[in-house]
C-alpha positions in Angstrom: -10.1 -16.6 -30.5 -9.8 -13.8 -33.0 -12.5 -11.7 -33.9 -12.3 -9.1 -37.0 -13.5 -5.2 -36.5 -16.5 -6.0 -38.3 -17.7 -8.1 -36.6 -17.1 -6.8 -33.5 -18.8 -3.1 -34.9 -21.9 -5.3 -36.1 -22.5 -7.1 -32.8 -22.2 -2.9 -31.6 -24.9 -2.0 -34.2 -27.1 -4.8 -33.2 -27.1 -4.0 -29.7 -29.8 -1.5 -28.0 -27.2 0.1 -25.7 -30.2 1.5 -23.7 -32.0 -1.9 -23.3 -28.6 -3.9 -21.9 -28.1 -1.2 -19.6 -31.7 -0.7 -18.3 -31.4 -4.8 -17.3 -29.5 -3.4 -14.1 -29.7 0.5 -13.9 -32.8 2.5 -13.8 -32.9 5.1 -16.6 -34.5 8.3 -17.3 -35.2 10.0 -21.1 -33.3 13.1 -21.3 -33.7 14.0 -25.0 -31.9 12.0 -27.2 -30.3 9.9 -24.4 -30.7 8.7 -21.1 -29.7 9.9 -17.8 -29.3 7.7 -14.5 -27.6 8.0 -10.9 -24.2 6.6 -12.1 -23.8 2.6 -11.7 -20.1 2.3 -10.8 -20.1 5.3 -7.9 -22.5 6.8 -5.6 -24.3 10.0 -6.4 -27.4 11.7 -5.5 -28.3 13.7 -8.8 -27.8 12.1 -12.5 -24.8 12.5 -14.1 -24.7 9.1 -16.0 -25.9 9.1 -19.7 -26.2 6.5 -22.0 -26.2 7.3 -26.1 -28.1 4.6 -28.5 -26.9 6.4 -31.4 -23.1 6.6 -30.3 -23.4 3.5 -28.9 -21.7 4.6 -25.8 -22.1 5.5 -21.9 -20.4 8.4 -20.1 -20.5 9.4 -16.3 -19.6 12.9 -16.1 -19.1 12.6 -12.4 -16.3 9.8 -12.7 -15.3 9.3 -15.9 -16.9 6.1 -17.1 -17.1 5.2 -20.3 -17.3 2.6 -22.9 -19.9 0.6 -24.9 -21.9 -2.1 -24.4 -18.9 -4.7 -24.5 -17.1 -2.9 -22.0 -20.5 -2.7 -20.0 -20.4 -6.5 -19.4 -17.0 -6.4 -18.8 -17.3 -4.0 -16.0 -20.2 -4.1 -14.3 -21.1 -7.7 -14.6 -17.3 -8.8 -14.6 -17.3 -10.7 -17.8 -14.2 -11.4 -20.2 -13.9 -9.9 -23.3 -14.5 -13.0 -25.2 -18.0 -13.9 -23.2 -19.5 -10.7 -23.1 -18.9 -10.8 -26.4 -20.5 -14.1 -27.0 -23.7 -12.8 -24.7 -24.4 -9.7 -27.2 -23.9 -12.3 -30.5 -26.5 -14.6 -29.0 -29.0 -12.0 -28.5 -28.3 -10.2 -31.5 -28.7 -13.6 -33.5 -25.3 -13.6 -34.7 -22.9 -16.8 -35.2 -19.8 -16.4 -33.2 -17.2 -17.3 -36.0 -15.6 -20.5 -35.8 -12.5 -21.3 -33.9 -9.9 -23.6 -35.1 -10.5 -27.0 -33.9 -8.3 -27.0 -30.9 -9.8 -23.7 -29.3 -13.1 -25.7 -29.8 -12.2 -28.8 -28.1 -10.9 -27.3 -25.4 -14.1 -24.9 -25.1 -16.1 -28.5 -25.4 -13.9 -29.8 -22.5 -14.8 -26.8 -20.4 -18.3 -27.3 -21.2 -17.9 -30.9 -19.8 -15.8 -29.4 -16.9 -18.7 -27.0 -15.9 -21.8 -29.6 -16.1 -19.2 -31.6 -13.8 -18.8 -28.5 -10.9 -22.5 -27.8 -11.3 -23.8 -31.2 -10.2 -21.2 -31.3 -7.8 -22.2 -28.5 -6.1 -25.2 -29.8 -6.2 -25.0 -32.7 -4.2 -23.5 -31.0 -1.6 -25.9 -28.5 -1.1 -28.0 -31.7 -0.6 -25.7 -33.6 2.3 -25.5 -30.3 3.6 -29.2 -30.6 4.3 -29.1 -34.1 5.7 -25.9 -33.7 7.9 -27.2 -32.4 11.5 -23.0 -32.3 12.6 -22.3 -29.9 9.2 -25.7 -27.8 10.3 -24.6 -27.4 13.9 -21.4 -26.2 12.7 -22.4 -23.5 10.7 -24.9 -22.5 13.7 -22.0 -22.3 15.6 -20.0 -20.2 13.2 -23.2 -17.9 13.0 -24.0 -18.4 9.5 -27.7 -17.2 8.8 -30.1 -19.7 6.3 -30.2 -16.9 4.1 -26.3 -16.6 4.3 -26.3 -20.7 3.6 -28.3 -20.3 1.2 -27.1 -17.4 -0.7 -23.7 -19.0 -0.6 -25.2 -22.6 -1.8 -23.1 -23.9 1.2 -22.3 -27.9 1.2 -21.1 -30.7 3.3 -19.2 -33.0 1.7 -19.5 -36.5 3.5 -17.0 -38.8 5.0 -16.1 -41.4 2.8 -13.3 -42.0 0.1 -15.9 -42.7 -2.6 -19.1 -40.8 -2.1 -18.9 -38.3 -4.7 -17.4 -40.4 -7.1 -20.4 -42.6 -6.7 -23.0 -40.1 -6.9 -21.5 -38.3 -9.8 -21.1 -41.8 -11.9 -22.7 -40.5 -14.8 -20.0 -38.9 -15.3 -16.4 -39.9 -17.1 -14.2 -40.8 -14.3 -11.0 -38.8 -15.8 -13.4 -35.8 -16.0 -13.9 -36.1 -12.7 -10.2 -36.4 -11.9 -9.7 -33.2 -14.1 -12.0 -31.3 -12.1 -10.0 -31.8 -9.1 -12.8 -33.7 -7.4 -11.5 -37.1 -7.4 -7.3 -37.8 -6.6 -6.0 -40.3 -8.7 -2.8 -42.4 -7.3 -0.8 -44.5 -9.8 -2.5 -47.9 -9.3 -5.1 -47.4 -7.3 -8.5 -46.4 -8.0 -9.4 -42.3 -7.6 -11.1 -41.3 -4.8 -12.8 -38.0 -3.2 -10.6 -35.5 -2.6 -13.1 -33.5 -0.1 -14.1 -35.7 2.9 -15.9 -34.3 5.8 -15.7 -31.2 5.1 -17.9 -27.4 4.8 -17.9 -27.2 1.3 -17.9 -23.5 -0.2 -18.3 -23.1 -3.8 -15.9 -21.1 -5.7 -17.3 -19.0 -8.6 -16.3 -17.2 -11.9 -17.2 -13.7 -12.3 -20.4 -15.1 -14.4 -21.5 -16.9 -11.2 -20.5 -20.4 -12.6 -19.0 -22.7 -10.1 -14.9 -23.7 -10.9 -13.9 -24.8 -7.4 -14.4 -25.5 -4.0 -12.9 -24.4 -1.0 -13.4 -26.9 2.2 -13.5 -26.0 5.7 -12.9 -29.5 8.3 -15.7 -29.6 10.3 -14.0 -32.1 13.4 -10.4 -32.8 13.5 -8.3 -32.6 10.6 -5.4 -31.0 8.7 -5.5 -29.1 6.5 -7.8 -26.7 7.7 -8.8 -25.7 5.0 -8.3 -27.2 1.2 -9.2 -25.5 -2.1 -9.5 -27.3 -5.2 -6.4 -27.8 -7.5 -5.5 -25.4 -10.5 -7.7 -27.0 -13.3 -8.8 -25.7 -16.6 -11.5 -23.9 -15.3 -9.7 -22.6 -12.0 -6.8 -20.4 -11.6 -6.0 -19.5 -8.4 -3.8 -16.5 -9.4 -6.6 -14.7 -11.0 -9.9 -15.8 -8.8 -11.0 -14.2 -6.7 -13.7 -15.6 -4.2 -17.1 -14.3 -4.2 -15.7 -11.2 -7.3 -19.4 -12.2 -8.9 -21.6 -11.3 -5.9 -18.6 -8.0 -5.0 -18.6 -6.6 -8.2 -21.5 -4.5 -8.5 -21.8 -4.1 -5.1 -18.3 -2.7 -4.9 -19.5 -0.2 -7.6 -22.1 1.2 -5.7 -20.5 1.2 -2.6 -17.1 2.6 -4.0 -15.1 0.5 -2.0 -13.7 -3.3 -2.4 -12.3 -4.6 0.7 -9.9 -7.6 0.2 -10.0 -10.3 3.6 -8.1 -13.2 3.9 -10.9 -16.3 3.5 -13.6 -17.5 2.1 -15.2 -17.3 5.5 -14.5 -13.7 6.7 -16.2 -12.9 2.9 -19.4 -14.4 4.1 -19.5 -13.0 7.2 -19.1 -9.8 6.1 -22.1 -10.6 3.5 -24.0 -11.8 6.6 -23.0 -8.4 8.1 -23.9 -6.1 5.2 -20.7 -5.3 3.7 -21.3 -7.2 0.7 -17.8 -6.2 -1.3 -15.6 -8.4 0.2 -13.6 -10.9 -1.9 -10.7 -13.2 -0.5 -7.7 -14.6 -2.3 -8.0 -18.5 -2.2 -4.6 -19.9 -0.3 -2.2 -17.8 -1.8 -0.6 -14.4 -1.9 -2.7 -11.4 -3.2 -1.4 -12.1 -7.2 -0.8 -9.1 -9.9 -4.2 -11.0 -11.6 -6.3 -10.5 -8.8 -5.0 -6.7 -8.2 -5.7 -6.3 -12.2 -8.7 -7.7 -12.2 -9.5 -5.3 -8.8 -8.6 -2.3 -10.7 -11.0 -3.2 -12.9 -14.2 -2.8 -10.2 -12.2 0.5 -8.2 -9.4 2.4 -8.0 -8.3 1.5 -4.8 -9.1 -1.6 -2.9 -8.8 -1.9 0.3 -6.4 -4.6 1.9 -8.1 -6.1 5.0 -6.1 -8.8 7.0 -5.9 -10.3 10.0 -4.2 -8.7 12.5 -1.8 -11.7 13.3 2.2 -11.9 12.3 0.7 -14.0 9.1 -1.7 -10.7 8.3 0.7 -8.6 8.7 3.1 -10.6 6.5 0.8 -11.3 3.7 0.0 -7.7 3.3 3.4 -6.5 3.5 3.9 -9.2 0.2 0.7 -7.6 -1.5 2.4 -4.1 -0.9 5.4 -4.8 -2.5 3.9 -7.0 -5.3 1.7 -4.0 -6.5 4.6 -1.6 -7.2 5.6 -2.9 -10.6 1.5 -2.7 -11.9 1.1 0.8 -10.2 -0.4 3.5 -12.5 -2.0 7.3 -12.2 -4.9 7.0 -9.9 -4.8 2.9 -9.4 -3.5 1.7 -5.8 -4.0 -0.3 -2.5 -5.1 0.7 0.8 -4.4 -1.1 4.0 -6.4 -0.8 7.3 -4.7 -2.7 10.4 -6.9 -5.1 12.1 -6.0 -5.3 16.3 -4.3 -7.9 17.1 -5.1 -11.2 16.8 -8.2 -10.5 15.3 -10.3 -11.0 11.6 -12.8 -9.5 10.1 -15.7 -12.4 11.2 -14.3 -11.1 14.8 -14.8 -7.7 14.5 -18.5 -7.7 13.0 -19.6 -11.0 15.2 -18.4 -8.2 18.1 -19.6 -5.3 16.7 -21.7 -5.8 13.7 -20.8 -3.5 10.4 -20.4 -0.5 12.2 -17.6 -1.6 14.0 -16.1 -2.8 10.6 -17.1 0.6 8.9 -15.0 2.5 11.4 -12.2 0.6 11.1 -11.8 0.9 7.2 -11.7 4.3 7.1 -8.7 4.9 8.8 -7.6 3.4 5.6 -3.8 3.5 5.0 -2.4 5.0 1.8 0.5 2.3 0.2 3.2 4.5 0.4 2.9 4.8 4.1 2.1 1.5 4.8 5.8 0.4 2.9 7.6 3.3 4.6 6.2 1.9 8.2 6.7 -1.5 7.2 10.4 -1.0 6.4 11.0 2.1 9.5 10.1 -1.3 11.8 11.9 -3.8 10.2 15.1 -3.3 12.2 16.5 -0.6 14.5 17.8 2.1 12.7 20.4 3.7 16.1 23.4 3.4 13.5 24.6 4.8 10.6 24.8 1.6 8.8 21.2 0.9 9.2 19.6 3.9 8.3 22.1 3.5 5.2 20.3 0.4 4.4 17.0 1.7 5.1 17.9 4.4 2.3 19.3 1.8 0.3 16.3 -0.5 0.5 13.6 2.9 -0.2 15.4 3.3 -3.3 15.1 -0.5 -4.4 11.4 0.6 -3.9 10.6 3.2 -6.1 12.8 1.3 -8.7 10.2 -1.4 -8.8 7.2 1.0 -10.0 7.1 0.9 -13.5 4.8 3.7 -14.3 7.1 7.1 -14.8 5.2 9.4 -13.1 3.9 7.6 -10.5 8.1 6.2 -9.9 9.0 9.8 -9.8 6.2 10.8 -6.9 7.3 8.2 -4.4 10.9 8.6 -5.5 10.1 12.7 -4.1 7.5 11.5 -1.3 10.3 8.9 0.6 13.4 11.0 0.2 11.5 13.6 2.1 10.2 11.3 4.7 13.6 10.0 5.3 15.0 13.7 5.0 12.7 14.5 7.8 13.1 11.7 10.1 16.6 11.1 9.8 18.7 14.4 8.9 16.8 17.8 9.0 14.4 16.9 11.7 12.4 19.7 12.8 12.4 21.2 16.7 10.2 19.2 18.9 8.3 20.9 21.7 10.6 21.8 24.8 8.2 20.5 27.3 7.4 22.1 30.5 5.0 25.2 28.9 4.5 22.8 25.1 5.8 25.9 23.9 7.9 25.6 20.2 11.2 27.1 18.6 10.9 28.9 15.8 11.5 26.5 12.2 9.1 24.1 14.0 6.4 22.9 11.4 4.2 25.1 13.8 5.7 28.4 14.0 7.2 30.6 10.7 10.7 31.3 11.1 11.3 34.5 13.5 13.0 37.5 11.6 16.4 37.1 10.5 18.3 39.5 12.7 21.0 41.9 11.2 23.7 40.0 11.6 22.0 37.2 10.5 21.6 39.0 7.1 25.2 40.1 6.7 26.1 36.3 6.8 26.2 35.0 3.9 26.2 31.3 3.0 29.5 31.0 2.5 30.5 33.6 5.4 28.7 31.4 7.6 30.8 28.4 7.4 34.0 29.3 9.2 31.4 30.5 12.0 29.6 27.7 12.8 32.5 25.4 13.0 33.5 27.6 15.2 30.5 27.4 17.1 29.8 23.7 16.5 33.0 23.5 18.3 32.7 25.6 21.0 29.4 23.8 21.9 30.6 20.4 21.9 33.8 21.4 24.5 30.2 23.3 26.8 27.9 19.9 26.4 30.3 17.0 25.6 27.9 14.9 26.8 26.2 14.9 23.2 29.0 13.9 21.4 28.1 10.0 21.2 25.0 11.6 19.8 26.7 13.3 16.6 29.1 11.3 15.9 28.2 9.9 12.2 27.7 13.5 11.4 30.7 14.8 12.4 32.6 12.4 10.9 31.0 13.1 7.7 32.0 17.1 8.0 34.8 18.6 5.8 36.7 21.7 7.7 38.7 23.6 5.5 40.5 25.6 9.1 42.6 22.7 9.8 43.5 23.6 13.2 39.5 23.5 14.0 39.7 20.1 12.3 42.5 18.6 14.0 40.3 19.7 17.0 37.2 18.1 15.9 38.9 14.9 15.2 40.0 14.8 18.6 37.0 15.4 20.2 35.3 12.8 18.0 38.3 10.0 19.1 37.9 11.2 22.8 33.7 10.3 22.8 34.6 7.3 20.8 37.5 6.5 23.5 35.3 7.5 26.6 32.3 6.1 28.2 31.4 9.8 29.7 32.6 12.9 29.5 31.5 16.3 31.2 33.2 19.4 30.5 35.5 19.2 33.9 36.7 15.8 32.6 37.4 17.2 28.6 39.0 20.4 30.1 42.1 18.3 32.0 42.1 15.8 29.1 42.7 18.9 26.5 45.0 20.7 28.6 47.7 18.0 28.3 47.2 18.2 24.4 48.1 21.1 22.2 44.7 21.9 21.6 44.3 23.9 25.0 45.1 27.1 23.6 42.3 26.8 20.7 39.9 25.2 22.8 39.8 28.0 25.2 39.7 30.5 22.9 36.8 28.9 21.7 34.9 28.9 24.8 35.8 32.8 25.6 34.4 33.8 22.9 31.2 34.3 24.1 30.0 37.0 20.9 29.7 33.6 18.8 25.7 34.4 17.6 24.6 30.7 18.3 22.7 29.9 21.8 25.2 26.6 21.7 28.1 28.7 21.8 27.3 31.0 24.6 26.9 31.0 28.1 24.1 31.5 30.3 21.7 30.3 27.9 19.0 27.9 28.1 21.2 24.7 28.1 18.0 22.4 26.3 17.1 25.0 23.9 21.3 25.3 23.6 21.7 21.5 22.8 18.7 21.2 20.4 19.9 24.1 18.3 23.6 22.5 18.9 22.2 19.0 16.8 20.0 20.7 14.3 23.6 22.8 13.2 25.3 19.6 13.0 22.9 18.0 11.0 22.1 20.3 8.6 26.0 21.3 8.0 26.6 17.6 7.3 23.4 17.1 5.2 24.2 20.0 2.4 27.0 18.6 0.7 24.3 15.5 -0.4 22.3 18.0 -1.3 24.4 20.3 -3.2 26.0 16.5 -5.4 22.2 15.8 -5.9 21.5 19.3 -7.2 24.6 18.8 -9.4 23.5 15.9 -10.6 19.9 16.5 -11.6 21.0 19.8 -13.2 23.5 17.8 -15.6 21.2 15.4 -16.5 18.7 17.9 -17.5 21.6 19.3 -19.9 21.5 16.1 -21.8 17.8 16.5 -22.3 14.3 17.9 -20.4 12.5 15.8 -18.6 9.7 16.6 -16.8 9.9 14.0 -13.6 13.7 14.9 -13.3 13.0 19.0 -13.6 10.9 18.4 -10.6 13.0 16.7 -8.9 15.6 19.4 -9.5 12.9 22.2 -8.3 12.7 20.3 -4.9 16.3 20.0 -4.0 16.6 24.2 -5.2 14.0 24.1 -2.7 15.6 22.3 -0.2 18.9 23.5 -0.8 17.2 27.5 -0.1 15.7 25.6 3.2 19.0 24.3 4.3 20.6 27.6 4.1 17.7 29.2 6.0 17.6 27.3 8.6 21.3 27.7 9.2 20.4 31.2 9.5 17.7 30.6 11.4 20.1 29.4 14.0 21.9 32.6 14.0 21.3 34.5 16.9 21.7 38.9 17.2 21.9 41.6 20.2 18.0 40.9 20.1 18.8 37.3 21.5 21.8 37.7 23.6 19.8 37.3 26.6 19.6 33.5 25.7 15.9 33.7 25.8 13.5 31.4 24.1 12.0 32.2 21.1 8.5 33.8 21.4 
């Protein structure tokens, strides 16, 4: 339906903003306007106000604002078109007319709706009469209230009990309501037999659909009404018109897997749960979501399938991500749901477990670290591969450009310039940990300069790798990534790297008679007599742990900076062709990193002041 300006700005005029918000939300005269505790987040002093002669509401503590369409719209949950309708018909205004198909299928919904309704009655009413359906939802621990709050249902055994009862009604309407099945030439019958019968609401509390839990024996488990032109199972959400204000108020909107863990969680006083109903979390219901908060909160079981269907949910939300709008996740133990957790432990125990809520980002980084091993280079090349197939999906500019900056440095962390871990024995930590600054640079770290200090630690790299050849297998991909301009130092690192790729085990008795024979003796022990080389790797006497962890953190870094410096290059081309704001960050991070890199190659350099090998206070 299309509705003009006009009359969209008299329907405004006619509406006391004031009086449709005081339906729901105690207000105060402050002056010309009114002042509240806001609606749609919690607060202890006012800082809600509401305009009549604007015509609009503003929360200066969150930001809410609109007018008394969008106030039906968001706190009751309403479409556009029926809040809309609501204001018209107390403002005794004619909607204007549709064209005559949008108002037969409007009369067909109407039809449709009467149908649900007496429907649900009816089972409400077997519900009553059935002791088995009573003792099961005694067994599942299902309150009166609860029942009743829920308008729970049984739905008797029989293949044409409903059809019977509901015989006032057109047969094919039936059929279209997804209550009866029809089967080319036979007569329709019930599609819900013996079963818990939950209705399924819109967001104005009207019933479209039922889900059905089998009480005895049975498969399925559970079966939800078909898509029908009241129902949409990509953009319901079950029990959305109980959750929605309560999510307001609460700030939170906690997304379960069933119909049943929502109404536990009711029973339990968490009432801002909604389910999806037998599918995947859809881009309608996270839009729809969005709508209530900024971030719902993604709460499955704790199974393989839980796990699974949030993993989906994850990666189906990066396309619709925008400034401030997201998912959080909280991980359920094993084996477990939330009717578990508060039929163990009531709402406190649930309450705990939400917040140690997991942000999006991390939750898709540790989904796709523990997809697969990542022990080869190969791997951790598709891991990189698959990380950037991630932030490609995000749609949003700036929001792309944040987990394009957040991942690389996550991977950058784990993967190539990993930090110094503790030592053990005393806990104590090298300096260029994330816990200690960098110790002072000594002199002749200073007169190093980052090209100087090439030529000198390949040397060393060398030199450490003939003293501990035991952690070649460990370098290997990085080494064979390494460019040396000295090609008599190359030819020896090639060898080295064929000899651990050749050999199950070498020490450096075993690598000594191997080199001798070759015509790298004479280099190789040069190398090792040249104990004034300033790296703890490359002399003797030293500390051989703290020698073999400053050892792989040269190696790494020295093959990380060439990927650095091509990235660097690249950003600062492409900001030649034009500024950009995402890419100049991205191009003030890798200057960053780039400074880092050469730092911490420094770092490594060792003066007088640590000949003696000792650890770094």
């Amino acid at each position: 339906m299309t509705l003009s300006p006009a009359f969209l700005d008299e329907v405004r005029a006619r509406t006391t903003l004031s009086t449709l918000v005081g339906r729901s939300t105690k207000l105060q005269r402050a002056g010309n306007e009114w002042k509240a505790c806001c609606p749609f987040h919690q607060e202890k002093s006012p800082s809600f106000y509401v305009n009549d002669q604007k015509g609009f509401y503003h929360c200066f503590g969150c930001g809410a604002h609109g007018d008394a369409i969008r106030w039906l719209t968001e706190q009751q949950g309403l479409s556009f078109i029926d809040a809309v309708k609501d204001l018209a018909q107390a403002a005794g205004l004619d909607m204007p007319a549709p064209d005559p198909e949008v108002a037969r299928r409007m009369e067909a919904q109407s039809g449709l709706h009467d149908v649900m309704a007496a429907a649900a009655e009816w089972f409400r009413a077997q519900f009553r009469e059935s002791r088995e359906a009573r003792a099961y939802a005694e067994r599942r621990g299902l309150s009166a209230a609860t029942l009743d709050a829920f308008a729970i249902g049984y739905a008797p055994d029989g293949r044409t009990r409903l059809k019977e009862a509901l015989s006032r009604f057109d047969e094919s309407l039936l059929v279209e309501a997804g209550l009866l099945i029809r089967v080319e030439g036979k007569a329709p019958y019930d599609r819900f037999r013996d079963r818990l019968m939950i209705p399924i609401r819109d967001p104005r509390g009207r019933v479209i659909a039922f889900g059905g839990r089998v009480i005895g024996d049975g498969e399925p488990k559970y079966l939800n009404s078909p898509e029908t032109p009241l129902f949409d199972k990509g953009r319901t959400l079950f029990n959305l018109d109980k959750a929605a204000t309560a999510a307001r108020k609460a700030g939170r909107l906690i997304v379960v897997e069933g119909y049943l863990d929502v109404i536990a969680l009711h029973q339990a006083g968490v009432p801002e749960a909604v389910a999806p109903l037998g599918t995947a979390l859809t881009e309608g219901q996270m839009e729809r979501m969005w709508r209530i908060v900024d971030t719902p909160v993604v709460c499955f079981d704790g199974d393989a399938a839980g796990r699974k269907a949030a993993a989906r949910a994850a990666h189906r939300a990066l396309p619709r991500l925008e400034p401030g709008l997201s998912l959080s996740f909280v991980a359920l133990p094993p084996g477990q749901d939330p009717d578990d957790l508060v039929r163990d432990g009531g709402k406190p125990a649930f309450d705990a477990v939400v917040e140690a809520t997991e942000p999006l980002v991390d939750r898709l980084w540790r989904d796709m670290v523990d997809a697969q091993p990542l022990d080869t280079p190969e791997r951790r090349a598709g891991l990189r591969r698959r990380l950037s197939g991630v932030v490609a999906e995000i749609a949003d500019r700036d929001v792309r450009a944040q987990y394009d900056h957040h991942l690389r440095e996550r991977f950058e962390d784990s993967f190539l310039l990993r930090r110094a871990r503790p030592r053990g024995g005393d806990g104590t930590w090298r300096r260029g940990s994330a816990f200690l600054p960098p110790r002072p640079l000594s002199g002749q770290a200073r007169s190093i300069g980052s090209t100087g200090i090439d030529h000198l630690i390949v040397k060393a790299i060398i030199a450490g790798l003939l003293r501990f050849p035991e952690t070649l297998p460990d370098h290997l991909e990085a080494l064979g990534s390494l460019s040396v301009a000295d090609q008599p130092l190359g030819r020896l690192m090639d060898a080295l790297v064929d000899l651990a790729l050749a050999e199950h085990a070498l020490d450096p008795e075993r690598l000594t008679t191997i080199l001798a024979a070759t015509e790298y003796n004479a280099l190789a022990r040069d190398l090792l007599r040249a104990d004034t080389l300033p790296f703890s790797f490359a002399r003797s006497g030293g500390d051989p742990d703290r020698a073999k962890a400053d050892l792989g953190e040269a190696i790494r870094i020295l093959a990380w900076r060439p990927e650095v410096d091509e990235q660097l290059k690249a950003a600062t081309e492409r900001l030649k062709a034009g500024f950009d704001e995402a890419l100049f960050a991205e191009q003030q991070r890798l200057l960053v990193l780039r400074v880092e890199v050469e730092r911490r190659l420094a770092d490594l350099v060792q003066g007088d002041d640590d000949a003696d090998g000792q650890p770094f206070g």
